[in-house]
C-alpha positions as CSV (number, residue, x, y, z in Angstrom):
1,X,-18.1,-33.8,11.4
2,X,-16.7,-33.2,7.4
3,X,-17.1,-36.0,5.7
4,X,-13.7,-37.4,3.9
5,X,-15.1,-36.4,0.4
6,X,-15.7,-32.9,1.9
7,X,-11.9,-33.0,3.5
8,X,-10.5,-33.7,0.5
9,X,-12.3,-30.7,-1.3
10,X,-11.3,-28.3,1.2
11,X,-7.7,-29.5,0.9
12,X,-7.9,-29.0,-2.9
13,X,-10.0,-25.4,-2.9
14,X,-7.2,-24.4,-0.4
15,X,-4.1,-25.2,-2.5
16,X,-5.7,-23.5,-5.6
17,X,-6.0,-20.7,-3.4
18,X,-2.3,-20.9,-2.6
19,X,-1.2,-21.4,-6.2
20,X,-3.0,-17.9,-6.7
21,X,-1.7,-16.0,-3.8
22,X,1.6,-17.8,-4.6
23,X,2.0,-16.5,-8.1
24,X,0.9,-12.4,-6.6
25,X,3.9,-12.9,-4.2
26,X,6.0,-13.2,-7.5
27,X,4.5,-11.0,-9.4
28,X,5.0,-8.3,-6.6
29,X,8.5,-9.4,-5.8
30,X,9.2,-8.6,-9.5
31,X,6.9,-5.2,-9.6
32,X,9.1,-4.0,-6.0
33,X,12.5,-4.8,-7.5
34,X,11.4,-2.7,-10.9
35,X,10.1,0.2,-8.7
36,X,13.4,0.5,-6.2
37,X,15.1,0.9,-9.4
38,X,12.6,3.6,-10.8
39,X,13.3,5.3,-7.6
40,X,17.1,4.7,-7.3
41,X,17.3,6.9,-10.9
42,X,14.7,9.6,-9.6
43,X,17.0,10.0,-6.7
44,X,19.7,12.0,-7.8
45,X,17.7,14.5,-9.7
46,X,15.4,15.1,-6.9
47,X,18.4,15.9,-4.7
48,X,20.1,18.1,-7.0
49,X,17.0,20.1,-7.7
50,X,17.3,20.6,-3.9
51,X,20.4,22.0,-3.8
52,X,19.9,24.1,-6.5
53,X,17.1,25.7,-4.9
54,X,18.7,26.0,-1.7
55,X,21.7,27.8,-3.7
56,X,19.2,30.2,-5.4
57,X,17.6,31.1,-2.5
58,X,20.8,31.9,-0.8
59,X,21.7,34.4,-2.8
60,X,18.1,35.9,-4.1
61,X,18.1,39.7,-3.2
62,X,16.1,40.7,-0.5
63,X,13.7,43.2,-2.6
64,X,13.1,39.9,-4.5
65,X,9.2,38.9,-4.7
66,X,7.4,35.6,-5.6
67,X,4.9,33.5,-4.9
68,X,7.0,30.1,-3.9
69,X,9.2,32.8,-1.3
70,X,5.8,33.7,0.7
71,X,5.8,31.3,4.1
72,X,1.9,31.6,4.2
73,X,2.8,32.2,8.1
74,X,0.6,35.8,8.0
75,X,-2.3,33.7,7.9
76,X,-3.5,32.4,11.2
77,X,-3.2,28.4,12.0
78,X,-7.1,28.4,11.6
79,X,-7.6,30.3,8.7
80,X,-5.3,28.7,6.5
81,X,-6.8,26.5,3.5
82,X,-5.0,22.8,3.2
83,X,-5.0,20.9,0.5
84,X,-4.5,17.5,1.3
85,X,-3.0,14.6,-1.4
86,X,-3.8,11.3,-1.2
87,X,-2.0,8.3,-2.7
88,X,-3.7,4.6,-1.8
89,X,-3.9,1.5,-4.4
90,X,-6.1,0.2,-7.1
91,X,-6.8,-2.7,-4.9
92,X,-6.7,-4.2,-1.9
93,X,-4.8,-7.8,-1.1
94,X,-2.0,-5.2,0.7
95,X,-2.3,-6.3,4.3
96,X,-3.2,-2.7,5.7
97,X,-1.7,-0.6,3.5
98,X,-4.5,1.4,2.3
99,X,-6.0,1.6,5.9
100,X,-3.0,3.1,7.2
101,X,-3.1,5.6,4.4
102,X,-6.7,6.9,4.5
103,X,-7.0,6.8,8.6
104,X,-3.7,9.4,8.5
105,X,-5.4,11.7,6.0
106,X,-9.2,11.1,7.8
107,X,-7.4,12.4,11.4
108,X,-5.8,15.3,9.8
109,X,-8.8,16.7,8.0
110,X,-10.7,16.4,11.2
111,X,-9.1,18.7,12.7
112,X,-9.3,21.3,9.8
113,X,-13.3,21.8,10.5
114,X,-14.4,22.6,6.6
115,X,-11.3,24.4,5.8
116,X,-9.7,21.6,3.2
117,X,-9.5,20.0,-0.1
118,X,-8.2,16.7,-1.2
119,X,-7.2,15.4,-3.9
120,X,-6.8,11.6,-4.4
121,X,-5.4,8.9,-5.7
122,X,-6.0,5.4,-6.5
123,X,-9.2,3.7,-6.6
124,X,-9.8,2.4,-3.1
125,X,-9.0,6.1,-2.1
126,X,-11.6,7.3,-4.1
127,X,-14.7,4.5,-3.6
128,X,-13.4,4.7,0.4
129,X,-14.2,9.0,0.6
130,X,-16.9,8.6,-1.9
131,X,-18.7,6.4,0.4
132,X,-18.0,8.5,3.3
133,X,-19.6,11.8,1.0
134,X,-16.3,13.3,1.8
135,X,-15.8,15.9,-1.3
136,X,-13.4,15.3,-3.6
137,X,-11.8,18.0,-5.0
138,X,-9.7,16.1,-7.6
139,X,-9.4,12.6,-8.3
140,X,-6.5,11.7,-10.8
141,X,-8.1,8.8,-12.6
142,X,-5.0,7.0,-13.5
143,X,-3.9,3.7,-12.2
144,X,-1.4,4.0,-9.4
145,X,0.5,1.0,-10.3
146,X,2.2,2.5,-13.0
147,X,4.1,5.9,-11.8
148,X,5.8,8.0,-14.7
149,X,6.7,11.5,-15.2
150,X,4.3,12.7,-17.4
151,X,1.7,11.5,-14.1
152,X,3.3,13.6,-12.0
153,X,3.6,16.8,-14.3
154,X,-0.2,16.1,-14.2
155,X,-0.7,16.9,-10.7
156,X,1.7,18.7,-9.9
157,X,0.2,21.0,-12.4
158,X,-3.3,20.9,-11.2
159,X,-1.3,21.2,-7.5
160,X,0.3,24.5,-8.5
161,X,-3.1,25.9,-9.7
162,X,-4.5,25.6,-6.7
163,X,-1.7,27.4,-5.1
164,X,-1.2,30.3,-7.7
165,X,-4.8,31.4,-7.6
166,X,-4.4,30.8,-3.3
167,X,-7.8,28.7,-3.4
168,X,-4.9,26.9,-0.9
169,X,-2.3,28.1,1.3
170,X,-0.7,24.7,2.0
171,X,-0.3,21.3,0.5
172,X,0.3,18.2,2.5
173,X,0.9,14.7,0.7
174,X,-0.2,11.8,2.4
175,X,2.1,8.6,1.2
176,X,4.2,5.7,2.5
177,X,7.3,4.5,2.0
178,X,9.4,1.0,2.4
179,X,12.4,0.4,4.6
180,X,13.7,-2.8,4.0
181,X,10.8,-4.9,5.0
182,X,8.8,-2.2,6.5
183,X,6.5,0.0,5.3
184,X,6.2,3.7,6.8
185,X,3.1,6.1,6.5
186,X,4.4,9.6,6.0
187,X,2.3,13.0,6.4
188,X,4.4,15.7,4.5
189,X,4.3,19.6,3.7
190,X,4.5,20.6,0.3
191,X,4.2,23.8,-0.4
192,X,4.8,26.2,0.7
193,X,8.7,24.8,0.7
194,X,10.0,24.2,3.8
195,X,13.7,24.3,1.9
196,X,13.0,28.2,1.1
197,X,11.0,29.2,4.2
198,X,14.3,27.5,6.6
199,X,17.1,29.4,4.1
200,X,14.8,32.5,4.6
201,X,14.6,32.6,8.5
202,X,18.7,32.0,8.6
203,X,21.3,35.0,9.0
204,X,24.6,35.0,7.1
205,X,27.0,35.6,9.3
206,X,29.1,38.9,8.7
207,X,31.9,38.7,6.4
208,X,30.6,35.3,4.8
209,X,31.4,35.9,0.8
210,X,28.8,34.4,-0.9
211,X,29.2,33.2,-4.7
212,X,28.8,35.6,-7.6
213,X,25.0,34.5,-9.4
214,X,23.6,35.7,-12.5
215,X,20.1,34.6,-13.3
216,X,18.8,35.1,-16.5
217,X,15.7,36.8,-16.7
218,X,15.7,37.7,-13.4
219,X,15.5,35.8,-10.0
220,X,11.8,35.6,-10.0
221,X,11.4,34.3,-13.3
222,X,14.4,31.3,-12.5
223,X,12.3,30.3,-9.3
224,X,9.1,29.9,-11.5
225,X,10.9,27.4,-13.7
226,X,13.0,25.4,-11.0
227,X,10.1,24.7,-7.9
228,X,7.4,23.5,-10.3
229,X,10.4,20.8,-11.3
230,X,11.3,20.1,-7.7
231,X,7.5,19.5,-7.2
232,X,7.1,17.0,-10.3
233,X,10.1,15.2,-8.7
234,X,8.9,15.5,-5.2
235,X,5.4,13.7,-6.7
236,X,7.1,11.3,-8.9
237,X,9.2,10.4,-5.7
238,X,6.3,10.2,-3.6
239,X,4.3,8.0,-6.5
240,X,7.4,5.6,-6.9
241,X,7.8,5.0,-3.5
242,X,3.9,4.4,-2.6
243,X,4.7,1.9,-5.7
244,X,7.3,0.3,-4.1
245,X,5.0,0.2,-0.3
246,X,2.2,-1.4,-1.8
247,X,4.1,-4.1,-3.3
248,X,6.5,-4.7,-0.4
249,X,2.9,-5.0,1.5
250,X,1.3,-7.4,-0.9
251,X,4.2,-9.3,-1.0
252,X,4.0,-9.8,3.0
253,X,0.3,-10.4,2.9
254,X,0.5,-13.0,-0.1
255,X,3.3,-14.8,2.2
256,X,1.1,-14.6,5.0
257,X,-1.6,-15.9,2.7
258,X,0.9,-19.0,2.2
259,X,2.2,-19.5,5.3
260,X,-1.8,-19.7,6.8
261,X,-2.7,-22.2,3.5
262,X,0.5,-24.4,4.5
263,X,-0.7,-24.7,7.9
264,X,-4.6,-25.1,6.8
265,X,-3.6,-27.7,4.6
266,X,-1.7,-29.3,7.7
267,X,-4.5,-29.1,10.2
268,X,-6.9,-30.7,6.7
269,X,-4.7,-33.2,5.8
270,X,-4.3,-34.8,9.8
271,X,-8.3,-34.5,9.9
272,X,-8.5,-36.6,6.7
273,X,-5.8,-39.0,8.1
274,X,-7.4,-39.1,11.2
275,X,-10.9,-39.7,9.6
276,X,-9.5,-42.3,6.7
277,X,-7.5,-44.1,9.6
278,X,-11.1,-44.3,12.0
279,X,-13.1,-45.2,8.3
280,X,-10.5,-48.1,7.7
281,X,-10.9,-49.0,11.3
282,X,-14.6,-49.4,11.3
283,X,-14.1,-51.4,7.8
284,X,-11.8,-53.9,9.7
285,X,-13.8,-54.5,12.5
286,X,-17.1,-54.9,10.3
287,X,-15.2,-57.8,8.0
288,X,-14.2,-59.0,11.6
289,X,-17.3,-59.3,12.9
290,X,-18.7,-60.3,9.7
291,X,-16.7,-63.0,9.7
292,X,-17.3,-64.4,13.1
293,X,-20.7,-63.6,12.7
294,X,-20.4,-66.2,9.8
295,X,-18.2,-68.7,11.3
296,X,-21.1,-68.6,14.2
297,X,-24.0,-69.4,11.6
298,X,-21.6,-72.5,10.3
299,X,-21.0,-73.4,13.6
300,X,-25.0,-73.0,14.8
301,X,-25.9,-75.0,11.8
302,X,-23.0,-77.7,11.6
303,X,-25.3,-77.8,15.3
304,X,-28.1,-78.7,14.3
305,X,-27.2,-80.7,11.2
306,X,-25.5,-83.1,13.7
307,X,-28.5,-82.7,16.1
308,X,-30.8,-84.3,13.2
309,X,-28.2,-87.0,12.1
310,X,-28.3,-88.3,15.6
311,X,-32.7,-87.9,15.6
312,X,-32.8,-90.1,12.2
């Protein structure tokens, strides 16, 4: 059994630990509430860049060719080259966060047999496929916990590369994002745009008077300039909102981390009451017992002093 001395350590080491995991819960709570904002601004520009492409494809003529209008669906399901990307954290301390993250991409490129590519990132993405030898393609080495545009132009423009020179038919991101409390991991298609490939497949019903478009150089050139925008948005999105998930899930896992310490301290502090309480205990009952012992030896020799009086 712990000695009190060692007790009273372990109730100490705990509530440092506690002080620590306390002050990441704040630190997170103020990180989430900056990030919901970053992505409460992104929202209506990536939504309007939607509809815009949506309207544009509407009304592209038919004899209209580009790259972001092929469906890639002429290439059979096991054929096709897929690019998968990969956002995880720094670091860990995010309950399972990460885990949830690199198990989803792990299952899908499984089943793609040597047919993929994947570009991460984050740092625990990268040391995690590293370790594993799974080939990295390209690994953005920039700190996740600080999304901006300029990030996202970065791989959306290595992303479009890819694509443009068809080294890959189709892009999947691999992210999560935060409902409330909740944290979702989401497996989503890229490119090529589901937006355009859905317009593409419908009819317009005869008689439907469409609006009257002029694009300026041409159709083709207006796509080129408007999808490489939607897909910086799309990745700026999907890098604001991982933002927001890992923070949301350090912020539970630190106030798990607290509740646990609480309740350690708890179960410490009763031991050490319980062992102070059986120390004092034994403490009385030695001075007890000393002291009869005592009054005994007075006794024993007010005995015999009397015993020799009486002999004399």
């Amino acid at each position: 059994m712990a000695t009190i001395k060692e007790i009273r350590d372990r109730i100490e080491s705990v509530n440092d630990t506690r002080k620590i995991t306390n002050a990441m819960y704040l630190i997170s709570s103020t990180k989430l509430q900056r990030a919901k904002k970053m992505l409460t601004d992104t929202e209506p520009f990536f939504f309007s860049t939607q509809a815009m492409i949506s309207r544009i494809v509407r009304h592209l003529p038919e004899e209209v060719e580009n790259i972001f209008l092929e469906t890639r669906l002429d290439i059979p399901e096991e054929d096709r080259r897929r690019g998968y990307i990969v956002f995880t954290d720094d670091k860990g301390l995010a309950g399972a966060y990460n885990h949830n993250v690199i198990k989803l991409a792990e299952e899908h490129i499984k089943e793609d047999g040597d047919r993929w590519k994947l570009f991460v990132i984050g740092e625990v993405g990268r040391f995690h496929f590293a370790t594993k030898n799974m080939k990295i393609e390209e690994s953005f080495i920039f700190t996740s916990q600080n999304p901006t545009l300029h990030r996202a132009r970065k791989i959306a423009a290595e992303i479009l590369e890819y694509y443009y020179t068809r080294q890959v038919d189709e892009f999947y991101i691999i992210y999560t994002t935060v409902h409330g409390n909740k944290t979702e991991t989401r497996f989503q298609k890229l490119l090529p745009l589901d937006i355009i490939t859905d317009i593409r497949k419908e009819k317009v019903p005869t008689g439907t008077m469409l609006e009257e478009f002029l694009m300026e150089p041409s159709p083709s050139a207006v796509l080129d300039n408007i999808v490489p925008n939607y897909i910086t948005g799309f990745i700026y999105g999907a890098l604001v909102e991982a933002f927001c998930s890992v923070q949301s899930a350090r912020m539970m896992a630190m106030d798990n981390a607290n509740k646990n310490a609480e309740k350690m301290i708890m179960d410490l502090q009763r031991t050490y009451n319980r062992q102070r309480q059986a120390m004092i205990t034994q403490e009385i009952t030695e001075v007890v017992s000393g002291a009869k012992a005592l009054k005994h030896a007075k006794e024993v020799k007010a005995k015999k002093a009397a015993k020799a009086k009486e002999a004399n």
